[in-house]
N, CA, C and O of each residue as an XYZ file, in Angstrom:
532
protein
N      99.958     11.110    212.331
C     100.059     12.260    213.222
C      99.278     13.414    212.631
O      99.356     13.888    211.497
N      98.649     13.697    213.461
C      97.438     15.106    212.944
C      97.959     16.387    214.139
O      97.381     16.448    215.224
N      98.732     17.051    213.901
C      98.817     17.730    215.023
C      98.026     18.641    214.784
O      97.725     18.959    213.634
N      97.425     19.376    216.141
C      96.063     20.720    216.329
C      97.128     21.808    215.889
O      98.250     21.966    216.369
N      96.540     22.501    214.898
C      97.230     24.130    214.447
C      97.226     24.660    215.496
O      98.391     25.055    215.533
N      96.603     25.103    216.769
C      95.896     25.842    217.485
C      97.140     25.340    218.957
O      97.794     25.988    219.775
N      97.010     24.321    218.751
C      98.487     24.128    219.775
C      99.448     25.352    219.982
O      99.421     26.282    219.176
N     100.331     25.353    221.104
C     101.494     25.975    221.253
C     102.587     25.110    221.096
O     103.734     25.534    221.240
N     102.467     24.524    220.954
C     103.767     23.162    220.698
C     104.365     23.276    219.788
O     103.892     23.648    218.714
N     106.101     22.853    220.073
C     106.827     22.524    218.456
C     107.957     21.514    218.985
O     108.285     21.195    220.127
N     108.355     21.192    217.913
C     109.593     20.587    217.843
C     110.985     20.658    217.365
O     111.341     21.265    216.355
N     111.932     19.834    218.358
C     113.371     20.395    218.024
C     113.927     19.245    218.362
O     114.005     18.571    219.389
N     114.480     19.131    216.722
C     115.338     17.988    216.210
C     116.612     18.609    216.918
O     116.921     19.752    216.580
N     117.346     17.987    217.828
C     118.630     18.042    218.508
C     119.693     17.083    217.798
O     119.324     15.921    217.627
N     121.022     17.454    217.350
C     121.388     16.621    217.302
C     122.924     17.413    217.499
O     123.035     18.608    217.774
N     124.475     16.120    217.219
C     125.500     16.660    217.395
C     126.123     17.969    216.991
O     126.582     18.803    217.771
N     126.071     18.077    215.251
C     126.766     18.971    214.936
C     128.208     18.750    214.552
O     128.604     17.754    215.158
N     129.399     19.398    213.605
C     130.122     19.373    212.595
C     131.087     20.470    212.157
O     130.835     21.653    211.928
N     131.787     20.077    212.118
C     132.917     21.479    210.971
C     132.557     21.059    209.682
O     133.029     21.728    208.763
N     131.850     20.133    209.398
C     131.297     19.680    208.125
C     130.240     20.696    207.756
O     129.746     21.135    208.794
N     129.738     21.206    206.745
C     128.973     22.000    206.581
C     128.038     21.092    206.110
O     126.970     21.237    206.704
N     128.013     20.047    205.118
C     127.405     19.006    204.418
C     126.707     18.141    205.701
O     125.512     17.898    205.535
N     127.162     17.774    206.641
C     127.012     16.870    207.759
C     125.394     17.317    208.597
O     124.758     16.529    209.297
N     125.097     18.369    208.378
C     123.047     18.740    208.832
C     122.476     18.329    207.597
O     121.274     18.447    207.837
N     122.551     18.014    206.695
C     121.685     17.842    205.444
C     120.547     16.948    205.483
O     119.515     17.114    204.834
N     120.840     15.777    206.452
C     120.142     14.964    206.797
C     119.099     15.361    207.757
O     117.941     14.947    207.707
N     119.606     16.266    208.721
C     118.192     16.864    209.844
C     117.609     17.930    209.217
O     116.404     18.149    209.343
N     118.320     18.608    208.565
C     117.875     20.070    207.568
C     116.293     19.067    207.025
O     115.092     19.297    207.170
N     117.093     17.881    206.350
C     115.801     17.124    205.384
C     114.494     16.537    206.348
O     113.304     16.602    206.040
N     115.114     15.904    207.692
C     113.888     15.627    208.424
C     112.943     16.624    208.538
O     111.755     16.328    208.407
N     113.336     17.942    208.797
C     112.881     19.042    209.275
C     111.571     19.647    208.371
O     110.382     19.844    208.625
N     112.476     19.841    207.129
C     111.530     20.231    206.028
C     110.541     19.033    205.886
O     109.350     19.288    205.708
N     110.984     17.690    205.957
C     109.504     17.125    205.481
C     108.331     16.946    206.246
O     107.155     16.746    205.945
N     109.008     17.082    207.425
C     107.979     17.403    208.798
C     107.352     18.732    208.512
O     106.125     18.668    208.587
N     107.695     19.607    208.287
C     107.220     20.995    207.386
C     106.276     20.954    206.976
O     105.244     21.461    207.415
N     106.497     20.068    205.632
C     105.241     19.488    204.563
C     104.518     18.758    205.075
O     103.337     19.073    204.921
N     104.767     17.508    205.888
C     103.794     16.634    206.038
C     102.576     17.386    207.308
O     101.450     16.955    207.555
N     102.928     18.005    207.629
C     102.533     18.713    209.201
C     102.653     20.195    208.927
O     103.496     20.653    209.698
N     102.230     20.978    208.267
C     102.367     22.637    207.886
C     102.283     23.071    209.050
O     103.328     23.615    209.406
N     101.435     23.065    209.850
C     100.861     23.601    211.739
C     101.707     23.454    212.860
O     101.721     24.099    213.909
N     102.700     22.125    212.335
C     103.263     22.152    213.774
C     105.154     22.699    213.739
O     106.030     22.219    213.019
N     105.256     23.478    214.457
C     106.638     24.696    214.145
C     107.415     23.409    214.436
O     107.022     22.529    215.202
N     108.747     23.391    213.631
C     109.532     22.580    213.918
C     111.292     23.250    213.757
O     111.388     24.109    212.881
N     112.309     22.990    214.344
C     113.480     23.689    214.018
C     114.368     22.715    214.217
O     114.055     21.580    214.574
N     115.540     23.109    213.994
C     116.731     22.434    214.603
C     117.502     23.044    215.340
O     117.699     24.258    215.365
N     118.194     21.856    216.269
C     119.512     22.351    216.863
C     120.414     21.523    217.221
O     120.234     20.320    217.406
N     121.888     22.383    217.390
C     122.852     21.145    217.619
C     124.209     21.730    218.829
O     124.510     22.902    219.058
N     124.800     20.527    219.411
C     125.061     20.343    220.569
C     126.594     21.302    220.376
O     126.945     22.147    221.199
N     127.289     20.994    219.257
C     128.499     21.773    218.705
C     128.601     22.182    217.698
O     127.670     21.935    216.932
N     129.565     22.867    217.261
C     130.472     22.952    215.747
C     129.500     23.663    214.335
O     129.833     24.010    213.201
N     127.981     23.657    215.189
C     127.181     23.816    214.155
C     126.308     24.903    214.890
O     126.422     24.959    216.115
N     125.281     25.938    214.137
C     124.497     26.982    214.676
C     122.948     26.243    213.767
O     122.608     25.628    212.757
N     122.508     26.783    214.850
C     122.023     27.384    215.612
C     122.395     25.975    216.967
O     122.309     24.748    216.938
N     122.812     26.969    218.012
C     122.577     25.264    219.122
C     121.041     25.860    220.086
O     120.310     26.834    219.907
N     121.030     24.758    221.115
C     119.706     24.508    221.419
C     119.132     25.416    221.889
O     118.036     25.622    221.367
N     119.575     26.455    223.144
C     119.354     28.045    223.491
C     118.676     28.670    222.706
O     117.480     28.932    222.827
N     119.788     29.125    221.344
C     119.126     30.144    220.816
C     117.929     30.022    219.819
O     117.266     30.936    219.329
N     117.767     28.173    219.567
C     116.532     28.151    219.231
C     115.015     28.077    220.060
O     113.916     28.433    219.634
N     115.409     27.411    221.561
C     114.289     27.693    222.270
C     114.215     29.379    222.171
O     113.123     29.945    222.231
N     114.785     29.717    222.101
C     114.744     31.397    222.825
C     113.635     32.020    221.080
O     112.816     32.939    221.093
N     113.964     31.267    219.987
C     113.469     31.773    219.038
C     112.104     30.973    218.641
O     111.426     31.393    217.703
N     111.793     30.052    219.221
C     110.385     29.038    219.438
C     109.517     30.301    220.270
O     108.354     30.701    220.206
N     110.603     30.659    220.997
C     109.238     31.499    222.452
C     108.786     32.587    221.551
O     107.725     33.044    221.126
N     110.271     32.834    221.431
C     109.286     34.318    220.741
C     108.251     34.045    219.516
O     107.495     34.965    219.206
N     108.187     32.721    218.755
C     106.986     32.453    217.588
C     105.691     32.021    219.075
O     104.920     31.098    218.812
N     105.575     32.544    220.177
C     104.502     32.096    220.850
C     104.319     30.755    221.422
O     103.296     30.227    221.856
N     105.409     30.353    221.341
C     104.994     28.197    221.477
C     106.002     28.590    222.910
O     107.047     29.165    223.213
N     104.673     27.708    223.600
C     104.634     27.365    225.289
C     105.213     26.064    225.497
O     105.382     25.736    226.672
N     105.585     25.174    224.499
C     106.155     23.209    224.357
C     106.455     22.771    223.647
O     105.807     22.345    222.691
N     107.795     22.699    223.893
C     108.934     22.066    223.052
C     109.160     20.644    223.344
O     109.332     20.287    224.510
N     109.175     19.689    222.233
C     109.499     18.355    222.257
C     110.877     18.526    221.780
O     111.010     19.276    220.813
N     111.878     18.003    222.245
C     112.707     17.807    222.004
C     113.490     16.748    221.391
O     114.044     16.163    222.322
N     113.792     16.242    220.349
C     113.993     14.830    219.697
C     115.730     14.775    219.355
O     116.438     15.176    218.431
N     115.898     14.244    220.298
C     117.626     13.681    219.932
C     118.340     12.662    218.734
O     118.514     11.445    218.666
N     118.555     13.451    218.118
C     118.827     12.549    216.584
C     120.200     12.442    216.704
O     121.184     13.061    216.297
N     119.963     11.433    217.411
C     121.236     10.403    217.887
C     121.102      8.783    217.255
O     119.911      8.496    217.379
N     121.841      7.612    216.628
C     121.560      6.518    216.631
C     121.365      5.980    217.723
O     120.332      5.465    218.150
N     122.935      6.152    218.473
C     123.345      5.837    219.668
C     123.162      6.423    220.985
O     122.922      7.621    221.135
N     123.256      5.713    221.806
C     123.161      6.978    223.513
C     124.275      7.393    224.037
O     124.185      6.854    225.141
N     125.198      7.923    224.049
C     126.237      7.918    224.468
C     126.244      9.163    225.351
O     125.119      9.595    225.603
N     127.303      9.852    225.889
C     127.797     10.643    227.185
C     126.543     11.976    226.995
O     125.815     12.428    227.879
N     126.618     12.412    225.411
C     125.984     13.799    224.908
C     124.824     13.434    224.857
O     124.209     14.452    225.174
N     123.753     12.282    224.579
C     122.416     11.918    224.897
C     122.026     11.456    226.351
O     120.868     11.503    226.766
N     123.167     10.975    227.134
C     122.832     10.513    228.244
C     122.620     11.861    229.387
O     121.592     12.088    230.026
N     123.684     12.515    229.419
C     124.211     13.065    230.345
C     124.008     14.743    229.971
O     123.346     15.551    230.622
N     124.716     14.973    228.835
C     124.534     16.327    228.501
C     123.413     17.019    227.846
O     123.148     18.186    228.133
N     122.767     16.369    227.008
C     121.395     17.064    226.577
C     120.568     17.099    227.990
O     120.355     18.242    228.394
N     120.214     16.350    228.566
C     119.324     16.487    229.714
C     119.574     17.406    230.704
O     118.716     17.972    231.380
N     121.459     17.624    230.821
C     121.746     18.755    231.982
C     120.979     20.238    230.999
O     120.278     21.076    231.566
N     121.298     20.287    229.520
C     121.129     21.131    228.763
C     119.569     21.698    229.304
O     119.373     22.807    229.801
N     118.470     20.569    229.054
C     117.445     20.376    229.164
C     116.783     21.276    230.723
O     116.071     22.271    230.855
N     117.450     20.320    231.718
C     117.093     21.598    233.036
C     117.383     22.591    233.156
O     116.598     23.240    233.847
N     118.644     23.379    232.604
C     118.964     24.521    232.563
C     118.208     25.299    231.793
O     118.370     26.453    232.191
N     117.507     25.270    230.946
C     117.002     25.765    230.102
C     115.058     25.742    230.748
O     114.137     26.302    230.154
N     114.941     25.038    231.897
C     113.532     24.550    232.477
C     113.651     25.258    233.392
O     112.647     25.498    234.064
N     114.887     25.831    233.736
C     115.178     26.537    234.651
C     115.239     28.541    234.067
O     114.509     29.413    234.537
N     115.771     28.645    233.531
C     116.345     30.056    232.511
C     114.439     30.464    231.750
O     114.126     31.587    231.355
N     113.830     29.684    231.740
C     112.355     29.379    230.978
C     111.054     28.812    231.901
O     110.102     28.459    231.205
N     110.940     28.725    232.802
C     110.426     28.655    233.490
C     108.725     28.230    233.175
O     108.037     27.259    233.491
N     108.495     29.327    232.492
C     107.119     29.329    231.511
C     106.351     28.003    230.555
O     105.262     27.432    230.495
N     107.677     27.960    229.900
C     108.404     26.722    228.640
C     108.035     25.364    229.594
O     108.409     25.162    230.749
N     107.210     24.526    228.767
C     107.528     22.939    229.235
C     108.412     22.629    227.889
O     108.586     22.925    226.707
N     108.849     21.780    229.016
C     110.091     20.750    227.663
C     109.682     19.009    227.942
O     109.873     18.406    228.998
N     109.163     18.524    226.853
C     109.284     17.152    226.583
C     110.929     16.653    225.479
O     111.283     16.928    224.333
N     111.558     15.786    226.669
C     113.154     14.971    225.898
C     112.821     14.050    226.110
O     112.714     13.422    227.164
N     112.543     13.777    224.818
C     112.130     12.148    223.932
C     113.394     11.355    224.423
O     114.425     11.796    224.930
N     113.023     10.037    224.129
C     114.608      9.137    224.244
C     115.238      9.449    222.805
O     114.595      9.960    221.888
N     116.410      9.121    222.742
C     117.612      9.474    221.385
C     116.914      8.232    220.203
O     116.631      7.051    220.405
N     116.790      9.112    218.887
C     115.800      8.603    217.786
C     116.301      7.007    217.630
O     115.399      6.174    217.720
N     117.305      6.642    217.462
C     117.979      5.724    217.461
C     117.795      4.384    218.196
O     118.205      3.256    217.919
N     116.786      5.021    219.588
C     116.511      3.786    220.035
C     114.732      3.276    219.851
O     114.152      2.282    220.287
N     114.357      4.152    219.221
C     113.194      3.466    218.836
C     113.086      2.015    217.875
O     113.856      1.590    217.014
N     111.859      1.485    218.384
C     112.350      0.210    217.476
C     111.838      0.492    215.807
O     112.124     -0.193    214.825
N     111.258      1.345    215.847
C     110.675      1.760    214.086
C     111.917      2.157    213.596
O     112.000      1.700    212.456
N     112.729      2.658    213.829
C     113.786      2.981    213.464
C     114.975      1.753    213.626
O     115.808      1.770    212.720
N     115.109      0.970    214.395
C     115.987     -0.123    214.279
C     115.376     -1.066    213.166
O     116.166     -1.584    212.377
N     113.866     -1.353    213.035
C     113.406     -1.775    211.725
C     113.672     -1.095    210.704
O     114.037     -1.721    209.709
N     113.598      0.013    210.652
C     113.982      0.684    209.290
C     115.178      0.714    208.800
O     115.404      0.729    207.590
N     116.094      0.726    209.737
C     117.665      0.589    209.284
C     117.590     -0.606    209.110
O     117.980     -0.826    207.963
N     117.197     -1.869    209.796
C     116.929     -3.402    208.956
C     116.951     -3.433    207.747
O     117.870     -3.701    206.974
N     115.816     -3.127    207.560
C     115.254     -2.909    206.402
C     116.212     -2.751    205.038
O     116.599     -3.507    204.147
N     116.421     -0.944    205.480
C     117.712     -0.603    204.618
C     118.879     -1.161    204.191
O     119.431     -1.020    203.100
N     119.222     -1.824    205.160
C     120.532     -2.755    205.320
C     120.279     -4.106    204.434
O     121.171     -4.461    203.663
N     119.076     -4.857    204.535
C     118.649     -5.750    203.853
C     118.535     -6.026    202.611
O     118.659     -7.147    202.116
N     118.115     -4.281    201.635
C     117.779     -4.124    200.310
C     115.999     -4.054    200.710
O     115.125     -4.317    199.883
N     115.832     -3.797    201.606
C     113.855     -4.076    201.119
C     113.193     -2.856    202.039
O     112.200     -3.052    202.739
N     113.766     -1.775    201.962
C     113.760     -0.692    202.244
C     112.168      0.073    201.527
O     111.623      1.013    202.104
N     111.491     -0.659    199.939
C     111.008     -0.217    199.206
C     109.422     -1.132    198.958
O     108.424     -0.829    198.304
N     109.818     -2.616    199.992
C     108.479     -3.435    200.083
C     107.688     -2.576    201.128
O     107.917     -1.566    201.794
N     106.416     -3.651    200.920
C     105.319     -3.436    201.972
C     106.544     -3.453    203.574
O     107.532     -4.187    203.576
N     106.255     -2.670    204.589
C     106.806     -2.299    206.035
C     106.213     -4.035    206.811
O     106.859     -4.639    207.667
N     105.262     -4.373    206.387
C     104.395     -5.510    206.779
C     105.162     -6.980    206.801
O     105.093     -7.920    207.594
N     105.996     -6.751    205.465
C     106.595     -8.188    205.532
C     107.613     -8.102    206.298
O     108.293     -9.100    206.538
């Protein structure tokens, strides 16, 4: 992935959220390495409960860094009621309130198959070979 600096685009890792404070550490970490690997392309988080920032007040803080397109990435394993049903109502309301704003909602990370290989993988012990075998 080479994203154009010059883009208006960013991304927003969506996910549930926690009374756990420990329980974002894992999207906190996607976030930042997308950071590093990709310096150009704005990336944030947000989450559905229990946790801040939720998804609003980070589109609302994407616009104001100038970005016209938000991808939205549901870091979900699973699909359930809050990937099916509620991020997407989230999603028009906000297409609606923003008008300006395009929104791309990815399917929930979980169902990609690079990711069902990778948890393979993990699960297997060979998390650390060539991806090939």
């Amino acid at each position: 992935m080479n994203p154009n600096p010059n883009t208006q685009e960013g991304v927003v890792l969506f996910a549930h959220g926690s009374r756990d404070p420990l329980w974002r550490l894992p999207i906190d970490a996607v976030a930042r390495q997308m950071s590093a690997l990709w310096p150009g392309l704005p990336v944030a988080v947000a989450f559905l409960e229990l946790t801040e920032p939720d998804l609003p007040s980070t589109v609302e803080a994407m616009m104001k860094q100038g970005l016209s397109q938000l991808r939205i990435v549901p870091m979900f394993l699973g699909v359930g009621r809050h990937a099916r049903e509620d991020l997407p109502e989230m999603v028009r309301g906000l297409s609606q309130a923003y008008p300006q704003m395009r929104f791309e909602l990815v399917p929930a990370i979980g169902e990609h198959p690079a990711m069902t290989t990778l948890m393979a993988r993990i699960a297997a012990g060979l998390e650390h070979q060539d991806i090939d075998r």
